[in-house]
KOLPA-893095 format. One record per residue (C-alpha): residue number from 0; x, y, z. Coordinates in Angstrom, 1 decimal, decimal comma. Each point is the difference from the previous one (the first is absolute). Example, Ala and Ser with C-alpha at 12.3 -4.5 7.8 and 13.67 -1.06 7.14 Angstrom:
BEGIN
<r 0 <12,3 -4,5 7,8>>
<r 1 <1,4 3,4 -0,7>>
***
This chain:
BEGIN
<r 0 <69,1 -33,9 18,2>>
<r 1 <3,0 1,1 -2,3>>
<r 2 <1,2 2,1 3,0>>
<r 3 <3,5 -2,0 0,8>>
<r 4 <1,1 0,0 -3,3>>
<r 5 <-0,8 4,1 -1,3>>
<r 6 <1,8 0,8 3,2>>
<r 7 <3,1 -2,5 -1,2>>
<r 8 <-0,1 1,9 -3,3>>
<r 9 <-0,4 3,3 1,4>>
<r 10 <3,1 -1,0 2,3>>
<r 11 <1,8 -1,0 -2,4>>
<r 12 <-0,4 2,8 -2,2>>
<r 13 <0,8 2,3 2,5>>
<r 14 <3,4 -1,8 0,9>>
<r 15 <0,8 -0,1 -4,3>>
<r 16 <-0,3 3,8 1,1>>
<r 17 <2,5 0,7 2,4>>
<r 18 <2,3 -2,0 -2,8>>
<r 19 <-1,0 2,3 -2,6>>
<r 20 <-0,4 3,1 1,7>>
<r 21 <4,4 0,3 0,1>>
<r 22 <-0,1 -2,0 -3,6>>
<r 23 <0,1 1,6 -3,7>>
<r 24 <-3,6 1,9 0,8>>
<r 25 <1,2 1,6 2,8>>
<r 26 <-0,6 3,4 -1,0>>
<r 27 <-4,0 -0,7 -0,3>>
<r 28 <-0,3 -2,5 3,0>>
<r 29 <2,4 1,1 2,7>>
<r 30 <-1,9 2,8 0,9>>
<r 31 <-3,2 -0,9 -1,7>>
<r 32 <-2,6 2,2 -1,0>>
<r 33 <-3,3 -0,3 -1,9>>
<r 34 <1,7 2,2 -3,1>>
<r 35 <3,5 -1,6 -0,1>>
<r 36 <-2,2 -4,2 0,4>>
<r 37 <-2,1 1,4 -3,0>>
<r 38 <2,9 1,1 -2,0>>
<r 39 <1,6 -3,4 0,7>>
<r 40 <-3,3 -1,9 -0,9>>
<r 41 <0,4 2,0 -3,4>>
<r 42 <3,4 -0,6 -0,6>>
<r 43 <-0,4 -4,6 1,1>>
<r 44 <-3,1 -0,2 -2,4>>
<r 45 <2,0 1,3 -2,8>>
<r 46 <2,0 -2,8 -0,3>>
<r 47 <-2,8 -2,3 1,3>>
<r 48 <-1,4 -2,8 -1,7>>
<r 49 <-1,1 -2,0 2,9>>
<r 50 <-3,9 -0,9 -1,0>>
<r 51 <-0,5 -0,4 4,3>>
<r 52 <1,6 3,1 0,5>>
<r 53 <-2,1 1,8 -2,7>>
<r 54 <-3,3 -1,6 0,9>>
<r 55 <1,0 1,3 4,0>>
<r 56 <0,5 3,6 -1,9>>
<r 57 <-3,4 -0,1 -1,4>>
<r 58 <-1,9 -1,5 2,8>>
<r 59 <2,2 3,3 2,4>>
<r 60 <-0,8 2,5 -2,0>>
<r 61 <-2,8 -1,0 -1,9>>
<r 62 <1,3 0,6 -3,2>>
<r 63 <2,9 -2,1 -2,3>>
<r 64 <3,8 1,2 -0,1>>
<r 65 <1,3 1,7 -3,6>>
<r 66 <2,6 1,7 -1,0>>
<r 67 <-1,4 3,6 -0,3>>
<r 68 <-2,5 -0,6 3,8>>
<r 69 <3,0 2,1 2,0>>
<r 70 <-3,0 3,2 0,5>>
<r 71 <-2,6 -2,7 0,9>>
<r 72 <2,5 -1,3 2,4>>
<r 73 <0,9 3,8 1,3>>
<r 74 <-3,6 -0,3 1,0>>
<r 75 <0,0 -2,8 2,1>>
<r 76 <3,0 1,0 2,2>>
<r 77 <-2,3 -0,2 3,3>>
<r 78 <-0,3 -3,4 -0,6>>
<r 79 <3,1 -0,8 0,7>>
<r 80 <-0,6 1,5 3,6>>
<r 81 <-0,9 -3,4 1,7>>
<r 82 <3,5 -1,4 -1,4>>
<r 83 <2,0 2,6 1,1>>
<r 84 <-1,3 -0,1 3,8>>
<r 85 <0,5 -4,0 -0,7>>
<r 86 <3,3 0,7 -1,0>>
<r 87 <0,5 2,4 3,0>>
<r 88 <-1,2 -2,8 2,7>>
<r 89 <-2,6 2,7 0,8>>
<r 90 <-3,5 -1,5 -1,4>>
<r 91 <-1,2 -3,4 -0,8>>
<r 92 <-0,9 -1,2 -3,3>>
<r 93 <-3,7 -1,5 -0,7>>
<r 94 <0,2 0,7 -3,8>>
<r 95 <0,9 -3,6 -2,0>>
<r 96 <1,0 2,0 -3,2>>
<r 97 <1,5 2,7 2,4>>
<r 98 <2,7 -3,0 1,4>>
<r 99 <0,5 -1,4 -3,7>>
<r 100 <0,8 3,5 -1,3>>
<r 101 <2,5 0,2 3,3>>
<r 102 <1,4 -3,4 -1,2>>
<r 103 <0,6 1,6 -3,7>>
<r 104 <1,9 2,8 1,7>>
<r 105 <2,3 -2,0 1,8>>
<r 106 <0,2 -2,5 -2,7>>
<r 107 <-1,2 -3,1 2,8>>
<r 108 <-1,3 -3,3 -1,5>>
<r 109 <-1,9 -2,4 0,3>>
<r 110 <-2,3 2,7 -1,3>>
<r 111 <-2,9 0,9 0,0>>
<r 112 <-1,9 -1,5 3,5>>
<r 113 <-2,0 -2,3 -1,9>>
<r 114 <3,5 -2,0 -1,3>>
<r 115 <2,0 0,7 3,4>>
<r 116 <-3,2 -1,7 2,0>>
<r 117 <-0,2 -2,9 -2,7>>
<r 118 <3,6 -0,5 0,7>>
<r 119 <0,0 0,2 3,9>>
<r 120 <-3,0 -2,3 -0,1>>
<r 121 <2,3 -2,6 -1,8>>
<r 122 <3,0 0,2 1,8>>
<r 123 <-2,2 -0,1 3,2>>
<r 124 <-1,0 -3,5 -1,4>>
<r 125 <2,8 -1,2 -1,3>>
<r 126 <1,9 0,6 2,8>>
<r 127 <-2,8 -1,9 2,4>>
<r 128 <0,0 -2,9 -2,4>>
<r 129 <3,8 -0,6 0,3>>
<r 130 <-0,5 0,5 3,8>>
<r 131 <-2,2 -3,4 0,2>>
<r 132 <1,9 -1,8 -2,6>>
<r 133 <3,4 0,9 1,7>>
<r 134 <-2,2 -1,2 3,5>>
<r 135 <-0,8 -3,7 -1,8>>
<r 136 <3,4 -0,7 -1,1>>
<r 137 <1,3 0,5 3,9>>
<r 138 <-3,0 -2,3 1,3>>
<r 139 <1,1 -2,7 -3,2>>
<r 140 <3,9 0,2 0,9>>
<r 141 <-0,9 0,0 3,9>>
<r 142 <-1,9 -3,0 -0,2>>
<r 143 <2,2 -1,7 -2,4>>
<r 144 <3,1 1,0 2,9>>
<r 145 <-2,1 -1,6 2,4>>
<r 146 <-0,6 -3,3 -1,3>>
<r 147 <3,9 -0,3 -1,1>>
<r 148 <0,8 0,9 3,6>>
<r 149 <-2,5 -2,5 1,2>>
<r 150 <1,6 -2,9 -2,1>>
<r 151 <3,5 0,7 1,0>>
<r 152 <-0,9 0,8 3,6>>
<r 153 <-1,5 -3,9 -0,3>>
<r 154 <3,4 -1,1 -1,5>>
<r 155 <2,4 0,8 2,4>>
<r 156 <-2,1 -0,5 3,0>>
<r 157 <-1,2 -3,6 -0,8>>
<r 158 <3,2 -1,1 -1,0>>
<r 159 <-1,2 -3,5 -1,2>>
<r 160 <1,8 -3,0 -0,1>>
<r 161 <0,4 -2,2 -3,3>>
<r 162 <-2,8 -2,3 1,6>>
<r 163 <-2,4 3,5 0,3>>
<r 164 <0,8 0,9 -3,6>>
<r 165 <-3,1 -1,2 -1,8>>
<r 166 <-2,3 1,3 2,7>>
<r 167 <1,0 3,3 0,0>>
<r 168 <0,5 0,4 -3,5>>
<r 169 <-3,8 -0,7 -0,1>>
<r 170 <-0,9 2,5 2,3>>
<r 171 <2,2 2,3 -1,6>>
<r 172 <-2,2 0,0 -2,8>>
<r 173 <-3,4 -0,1 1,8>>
<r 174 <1,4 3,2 1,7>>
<r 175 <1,1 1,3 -3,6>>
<r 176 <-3,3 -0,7 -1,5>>
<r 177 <-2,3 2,5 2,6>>
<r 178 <3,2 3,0 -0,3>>
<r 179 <-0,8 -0,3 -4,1>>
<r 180 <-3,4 0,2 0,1>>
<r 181 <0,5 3,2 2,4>>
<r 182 <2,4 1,4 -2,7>>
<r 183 <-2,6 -0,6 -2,5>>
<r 184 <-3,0 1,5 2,4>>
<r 185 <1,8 3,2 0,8>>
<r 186 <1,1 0,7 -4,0>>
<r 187 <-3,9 -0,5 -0,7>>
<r 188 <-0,8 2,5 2,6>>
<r 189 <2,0 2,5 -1,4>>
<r 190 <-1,1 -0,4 -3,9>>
<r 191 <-3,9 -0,4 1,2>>
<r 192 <0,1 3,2 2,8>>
<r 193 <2,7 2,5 -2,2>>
<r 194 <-2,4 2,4 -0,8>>
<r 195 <-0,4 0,4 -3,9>>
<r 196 <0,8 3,7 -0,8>>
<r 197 <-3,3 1,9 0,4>>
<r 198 <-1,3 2,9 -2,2>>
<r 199 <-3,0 2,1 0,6>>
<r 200 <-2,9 1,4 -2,5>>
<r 201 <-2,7 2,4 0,3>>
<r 202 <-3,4 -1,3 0,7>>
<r 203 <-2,0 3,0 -0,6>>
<r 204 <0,2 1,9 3,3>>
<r 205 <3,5 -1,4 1,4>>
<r 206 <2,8 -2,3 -0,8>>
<r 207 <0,1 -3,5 1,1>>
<r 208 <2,9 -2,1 0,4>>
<r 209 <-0,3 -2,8 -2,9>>
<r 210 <2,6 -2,7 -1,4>>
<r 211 <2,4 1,3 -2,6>>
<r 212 <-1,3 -2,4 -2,4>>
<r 213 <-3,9 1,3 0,5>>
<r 214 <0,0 0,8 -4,5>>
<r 215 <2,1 -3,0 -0,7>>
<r 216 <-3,5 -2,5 1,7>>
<r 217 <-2,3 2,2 -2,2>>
<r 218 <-1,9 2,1 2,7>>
<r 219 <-0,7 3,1 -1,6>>
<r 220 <0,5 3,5 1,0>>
<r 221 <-0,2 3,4 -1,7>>
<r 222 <3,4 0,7 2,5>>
<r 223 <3,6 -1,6 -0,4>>
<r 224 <1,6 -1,4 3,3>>
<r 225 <3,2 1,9 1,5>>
<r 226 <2,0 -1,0 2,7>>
<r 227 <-1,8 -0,5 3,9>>
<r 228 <0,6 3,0 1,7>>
<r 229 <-1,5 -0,8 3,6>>
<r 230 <-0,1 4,2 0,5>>
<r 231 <-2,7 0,2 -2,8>>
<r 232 <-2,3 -2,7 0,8>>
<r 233 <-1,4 2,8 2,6>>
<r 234 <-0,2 2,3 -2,7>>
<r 235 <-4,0 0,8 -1,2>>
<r 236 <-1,6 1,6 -2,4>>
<r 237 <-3,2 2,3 2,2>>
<r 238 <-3,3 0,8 -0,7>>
<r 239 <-0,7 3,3 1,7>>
<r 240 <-3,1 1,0 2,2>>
<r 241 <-1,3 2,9 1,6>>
<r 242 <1,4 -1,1 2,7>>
<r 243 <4,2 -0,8 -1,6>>
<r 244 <2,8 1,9 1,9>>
<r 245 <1,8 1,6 -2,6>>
<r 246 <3,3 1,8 2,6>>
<r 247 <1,3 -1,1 3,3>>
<r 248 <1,6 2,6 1,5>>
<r 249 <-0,3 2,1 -3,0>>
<r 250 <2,1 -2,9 -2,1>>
<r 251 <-2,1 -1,7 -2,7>>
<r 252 <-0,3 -3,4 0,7>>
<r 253 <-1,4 -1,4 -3,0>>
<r 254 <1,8 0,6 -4,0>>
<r 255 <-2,2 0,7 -3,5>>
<r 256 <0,1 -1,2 -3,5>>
<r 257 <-2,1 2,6 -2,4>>
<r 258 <-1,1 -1,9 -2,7>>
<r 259 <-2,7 2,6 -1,8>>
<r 260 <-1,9 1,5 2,5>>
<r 261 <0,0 -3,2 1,8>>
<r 262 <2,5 -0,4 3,2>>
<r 263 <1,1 -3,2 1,3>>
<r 264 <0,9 -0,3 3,9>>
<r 265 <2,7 -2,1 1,3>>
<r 266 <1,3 -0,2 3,8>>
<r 267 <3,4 0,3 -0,7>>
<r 268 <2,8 1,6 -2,8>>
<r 269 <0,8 -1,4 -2,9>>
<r 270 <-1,3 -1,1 -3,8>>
<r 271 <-3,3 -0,6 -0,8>>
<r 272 <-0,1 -3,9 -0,7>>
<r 273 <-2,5 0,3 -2,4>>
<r 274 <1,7 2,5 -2,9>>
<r 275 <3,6 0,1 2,0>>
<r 276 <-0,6 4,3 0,5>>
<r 277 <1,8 1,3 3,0>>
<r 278 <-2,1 0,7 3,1>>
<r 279 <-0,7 3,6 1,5>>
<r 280 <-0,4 1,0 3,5>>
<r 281 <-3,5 1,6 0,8>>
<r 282 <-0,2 3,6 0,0>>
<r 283 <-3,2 2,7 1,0>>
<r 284 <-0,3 1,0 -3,5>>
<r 285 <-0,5 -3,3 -1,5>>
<r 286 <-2,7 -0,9 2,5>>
<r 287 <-1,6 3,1 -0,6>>
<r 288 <0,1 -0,4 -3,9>>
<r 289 <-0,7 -3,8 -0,5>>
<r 290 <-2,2 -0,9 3,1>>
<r 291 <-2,2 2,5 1,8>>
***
């Protein structure tokens, strides 16, 4: 699941906070309240002509940002209930939209969660791909070391005399003939076993891990690749029963996508794969309306 990296996000959010709580928004976010966060939220989109930040607006509130909105806003002032506790350190936030709308307030990026986990999922793999190549260089200049130590060692122990010369010049070069070919194997070990950066793709029900060049060798797939994220290969889309646990411990445990009066299921937060919509938690109502 996408668990480790909404929880980076949400962290990180939260710290942006306690930076901007004593910054030029002060008066709305030192002592935050659900008013004074909607009055700022009116006040950033003004100016705002960020399409991700809009599209979170929408997706929040459920209708798009203009000018003239500032009543329809008035009436969504609850809303910002769940951010303010957030803010607070009092209450958890389950509520995708509800963190990106946090990250608007406090002006944090990478935003929204879809780009900050895109980009945590490639620095995770860059960073593990100049681990191994850093690794191979060592083992090349180690073994390389080894074999000039080896020859000198022979040198100056052997000590031959001008009748010895030829001889050992001859085994000098049987023994520098092996160390190459050592050289050689290790520097093919590391181009053949460096692992060639790895995306993933959805495969109708779950993402697999697939090679980044998958489109380039023609295989065909209604979904683009995006970097391997090794949190989201757990991550499923469910096909509920009369038997599916929708709470645990009166949490929801599994997130909706309402497309219609269809729901998709999914065991974890996050975006839809399929049209890229933002993931809901569960609740009573929706179970009531759309399933029983």
């Amino acid at each position: 699941m996408m668990k480790n990296t909404l929880e980076d996000y949400k962290a990180a959010v939260k710290l942006k906070y306690e930076i901007e709580k004593v910054g030029i928004h002060s008066s709305f976010l030192l002592n935050p309240s659900r008013a004074k966060l909607r009055k700022l939220c009116g006040e950033l989109f003004k100016n705002n002509a960020n399409a991700d930040d809009l599209k979170s607006f929408s997706a929040f509130f459920q209708f798009d940002f203009i000018l003239n909105c500032s009543n329809k806003l008035k009436d969504q002032t609850d809303k910002f209930r769940p951010i303010e506790t957030f803010f607070k350190g009092e209450t958890d936030l389950t509520d995708i939209e509800a963190v990106n709308i946090a990250a608007i307030l406090v002006d944090f990026n990478p935003r929204p969660y879809l780009k900050f986990s895109r980009l945590e999922a490639l620095k995770k793999e860059n960073t593990s791909i100049a681990s191994i190549e850093s690794i191979d260089k060592e083992d090349v200049a180690g073994a390389s070391t080894i074999i000039k130590n080896n020859s000198i060692s022979l040198d100056q122990s052997m000590k031959p005399s001008s009748l010895e010369k030829k001889d050992l010049n001859i085994f000098q070069k049987k023994l520098f003939i092996p160390g190459l070919i050592i050289v050689t194997m290790l520097c093919g070990f590391g181009y053949v076993f460096l692992p060639k950066k790895e995306c993933m793709q959805w495969q109708k029900d779950h993402f697999e891990a697939v090679v980044c060049e998958t489109k380039a060798n023609g295989i065909v797939n209604l979904y683009s690749t995006m970097p391997l994220n090794k949190n989201m290969l757990s991550f499923r889309k469910i096909e509920i029963c009369d038997t599916t646990t929708f709470f645990k411990h009166d949490k929801p445990i599994l997130w909706y996508c309402k497309t219609g009066d269809h729901l998709d299921f999914f065991n974890g937060p996050g975006f839809n794969p399929e049209n890229e919509k933002p993931l809901k938690p569960i609740t009573q109502y929706m179970i009531d309306k759309y399933i029983k």
